[in-house]
N, C-alpha and C positions, 0 to 999 in steps of 0.2 A: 377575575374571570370565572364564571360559573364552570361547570365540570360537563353540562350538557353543551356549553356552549364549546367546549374545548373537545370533543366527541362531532360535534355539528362538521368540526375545520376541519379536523383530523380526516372524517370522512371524505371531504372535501378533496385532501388534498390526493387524500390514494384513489378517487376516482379521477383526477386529472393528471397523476402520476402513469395509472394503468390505461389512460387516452394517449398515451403518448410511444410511438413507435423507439422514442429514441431513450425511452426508460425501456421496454419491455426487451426490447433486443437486447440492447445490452445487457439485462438482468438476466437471461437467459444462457448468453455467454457466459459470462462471472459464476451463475450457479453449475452450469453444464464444469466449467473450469472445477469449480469446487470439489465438486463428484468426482473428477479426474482427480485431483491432487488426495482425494481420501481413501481411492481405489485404482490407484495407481496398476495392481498388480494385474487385475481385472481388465482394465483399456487396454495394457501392454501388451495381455495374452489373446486378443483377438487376430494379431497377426502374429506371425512367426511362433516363437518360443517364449516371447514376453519377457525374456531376460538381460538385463540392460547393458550387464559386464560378459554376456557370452563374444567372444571375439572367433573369429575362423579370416583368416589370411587370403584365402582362397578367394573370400568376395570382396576386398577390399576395395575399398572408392567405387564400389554396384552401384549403378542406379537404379530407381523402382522398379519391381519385376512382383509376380504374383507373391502372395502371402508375404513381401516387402514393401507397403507402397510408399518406404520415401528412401529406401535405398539404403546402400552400407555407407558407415566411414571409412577412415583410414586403418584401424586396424578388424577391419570387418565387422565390426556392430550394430547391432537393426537401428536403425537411424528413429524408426518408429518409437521403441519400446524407449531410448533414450529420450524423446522430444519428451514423451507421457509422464516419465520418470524427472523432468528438469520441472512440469507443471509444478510439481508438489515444494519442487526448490522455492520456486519464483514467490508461489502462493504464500510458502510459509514464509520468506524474508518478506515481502510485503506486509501483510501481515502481522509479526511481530513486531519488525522497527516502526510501523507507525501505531501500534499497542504501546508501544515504549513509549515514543513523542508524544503522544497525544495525555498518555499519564502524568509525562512531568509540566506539561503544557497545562496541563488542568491544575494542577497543585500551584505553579509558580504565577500562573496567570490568575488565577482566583484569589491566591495571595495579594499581590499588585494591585487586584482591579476592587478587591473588599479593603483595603488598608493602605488608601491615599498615604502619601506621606514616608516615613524612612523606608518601610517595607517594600512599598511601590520602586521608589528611589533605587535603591538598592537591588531590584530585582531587572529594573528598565537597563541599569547598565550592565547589569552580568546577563541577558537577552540580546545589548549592544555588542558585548566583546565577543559570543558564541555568534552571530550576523556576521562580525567583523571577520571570520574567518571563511574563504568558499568553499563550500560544502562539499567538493568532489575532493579537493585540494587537502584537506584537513582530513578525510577518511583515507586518502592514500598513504601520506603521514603516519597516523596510527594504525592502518593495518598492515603497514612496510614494519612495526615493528611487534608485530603478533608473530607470536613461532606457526600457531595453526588456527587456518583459517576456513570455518567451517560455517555452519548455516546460524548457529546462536552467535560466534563473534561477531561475525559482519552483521545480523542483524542487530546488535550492541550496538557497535560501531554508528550506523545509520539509524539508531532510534535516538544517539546521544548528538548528536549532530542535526537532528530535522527538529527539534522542537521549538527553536526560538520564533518563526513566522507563527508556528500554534498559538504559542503564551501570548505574543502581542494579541492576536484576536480573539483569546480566551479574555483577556484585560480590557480590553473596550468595551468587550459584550458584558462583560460581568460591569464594568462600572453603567453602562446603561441603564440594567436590569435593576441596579441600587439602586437608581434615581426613581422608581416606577415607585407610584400611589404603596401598594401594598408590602411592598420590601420595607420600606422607612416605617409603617405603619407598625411591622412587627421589631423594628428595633425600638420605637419608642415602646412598645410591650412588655420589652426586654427579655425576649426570645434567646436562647443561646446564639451566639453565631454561627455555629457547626448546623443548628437546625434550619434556622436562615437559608444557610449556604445550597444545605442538601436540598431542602422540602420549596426555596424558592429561587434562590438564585439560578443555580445549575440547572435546574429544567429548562428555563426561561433563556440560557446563554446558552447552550450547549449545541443548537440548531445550526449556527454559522458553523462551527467549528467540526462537527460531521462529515457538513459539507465537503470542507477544503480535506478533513483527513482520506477522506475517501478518494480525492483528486489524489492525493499524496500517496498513496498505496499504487499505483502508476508508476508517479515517479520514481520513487523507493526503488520499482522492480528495473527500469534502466539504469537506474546508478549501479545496484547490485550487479547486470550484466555488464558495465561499462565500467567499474572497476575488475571485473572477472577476463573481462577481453585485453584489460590494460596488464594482467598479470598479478593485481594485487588484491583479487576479490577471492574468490572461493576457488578449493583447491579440490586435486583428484584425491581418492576417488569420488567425489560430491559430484555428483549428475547435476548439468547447470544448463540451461541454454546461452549465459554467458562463453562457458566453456568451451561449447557444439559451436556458437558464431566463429568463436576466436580459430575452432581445428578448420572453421570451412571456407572462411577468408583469407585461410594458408594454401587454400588448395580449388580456389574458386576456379581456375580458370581448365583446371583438369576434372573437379566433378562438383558441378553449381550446385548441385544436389543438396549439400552437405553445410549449406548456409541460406539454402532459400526456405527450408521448410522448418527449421528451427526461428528466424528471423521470423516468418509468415507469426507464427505462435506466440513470440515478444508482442508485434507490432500487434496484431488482434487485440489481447489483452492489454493491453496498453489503451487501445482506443475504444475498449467496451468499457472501463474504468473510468477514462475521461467522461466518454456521452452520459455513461451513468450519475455522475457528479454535477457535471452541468443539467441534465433534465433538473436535478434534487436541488439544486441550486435557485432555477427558475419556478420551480413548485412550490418550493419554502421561502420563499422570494417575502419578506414582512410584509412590506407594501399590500401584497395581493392578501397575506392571510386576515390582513387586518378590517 
């Protein structure tokens, strides 16, 4: 494919990306989110004192009132300054573990999908036996047996655990992209493989696998709260909105406060991630670019 003509799509596809309400919003959220998780201290200090461990007894379980507007918890802390301060949690485990998965996903899947054969073999069942295990089930497991559990363990944990659906369709797309006119062209050349790999394979495969990890950065961040509410995610003092659910579902029925506005901020993010993936999904869609 010429290089104009690969300029032509490209163009293409960010004008029918940025026609699309359901890319633009959500890309707006995700980056607005971003800006929060980099300047945490900045969003915090717009209301109150912007300090996330200031606790005072006196207002404990407040609901919204001026310069608070989402109320105190249980041991009197701006509910505010916490949500803004759990963003940068969420962002970064997200983030990381699917940086993680998506690396060994690329290494063992391009392995597999360029060397039919034992390598393939051998990498298809050890992707079987990491499947073979559920994924919520297996990170409780190993983080039940972490002394401490902080924003890099768990994200460890969740990036060694998410990669096997990666490598399978890292391994499709890369054996597809071998079979195409100019990949075989340059092996009969006798091209290195490493140059292959980089300069055509991986450009050419890498498209699908974006996609889904970007969907994955989502799910990451519910598992991360939904081990943290089960008790065996991230610990104090780690500002988490898993953490913020689990104090406010303790105490829903005396100040709802304290689980609706932490939850609101999960579920947002969650479904600005999704719509995001899916628009890039349906943009990058082959069929259309071809």
């Amino acid at each position: 494919m010429f290089r104009g003509d690969r300029r032509t799509k490209r163009r293409g596809v960010s004008r029918r990306l940025l026609a699309k309400p359901t890319f633009v919003l959500p890309g707006m959220v995700i980056v607005a989110l971003v800006v929060i998780s980099l300047f945490p201290g900045f969003f915090a200090g717009l209301f109150g004192n912007g300090d996330p461990y200031h606790a005072d007894l006196a207002y404990s379980q407040d609901g919204p009132c001026p310069g608070h507007p989402f109320g105190f918890d249980l041991q009197g802390r701006d509910i505010w300054a916490n949500v803004i301060y759990g963003t940068r949690t969420s962002v970064a485990v997200g983030l990381t573990a699917t940086v993680l998965s998506m690396a060994i996903a690329l290494v063992l899947g391009t392995a597999a999908g360029y060397r039919p054969g034992l390598v393939d073999s051998l990498i298809t069942r050890l992707t079987e036996v990491f499947l073979g295990f559920p994924f919520l089930l297996a990170a409780i497991v190993v983080l039940n047996s972490v002394s401490r559990r902080d924003v890099w363990s768990v994200s460890l944990v969740l990036g060694v655990f998410g990669w096997p659906a990666l490598a399978r369709l890292v391994r499709a797309s890369v054996r597809q992209v071998c079979q195409l006119d100019y990949v075989v062209a340059a092996r009969v050349a006798g091209l290195p493989s490493r140059r292959i790999i980089i300069r055509h394979v991986l450009p050419n495969a890498i498209t699908p696998v974006l996609i889904l990890a970007t969907i994955g950065i989502g799910a990451v961040i519910v598992a991360e709260s939904s081990l943290t509410y089960l008790g065996v995610g991230l610990q104090q003092p780690t500002i988490s909105w898993g953490l913020q659910i689990a104090a406010g579902s303790r105490n829903f029925q005396t100040a709802p406060h304290m689980l609706v506005f932490s939850s609101a901020f999960l579920s947002l993010t969650v479904l600005a991630i999704i719509c995001l993936g899916e628009a890039l999904r349906s943009s990058l869609d082959p069929k259309r670019l071809a």
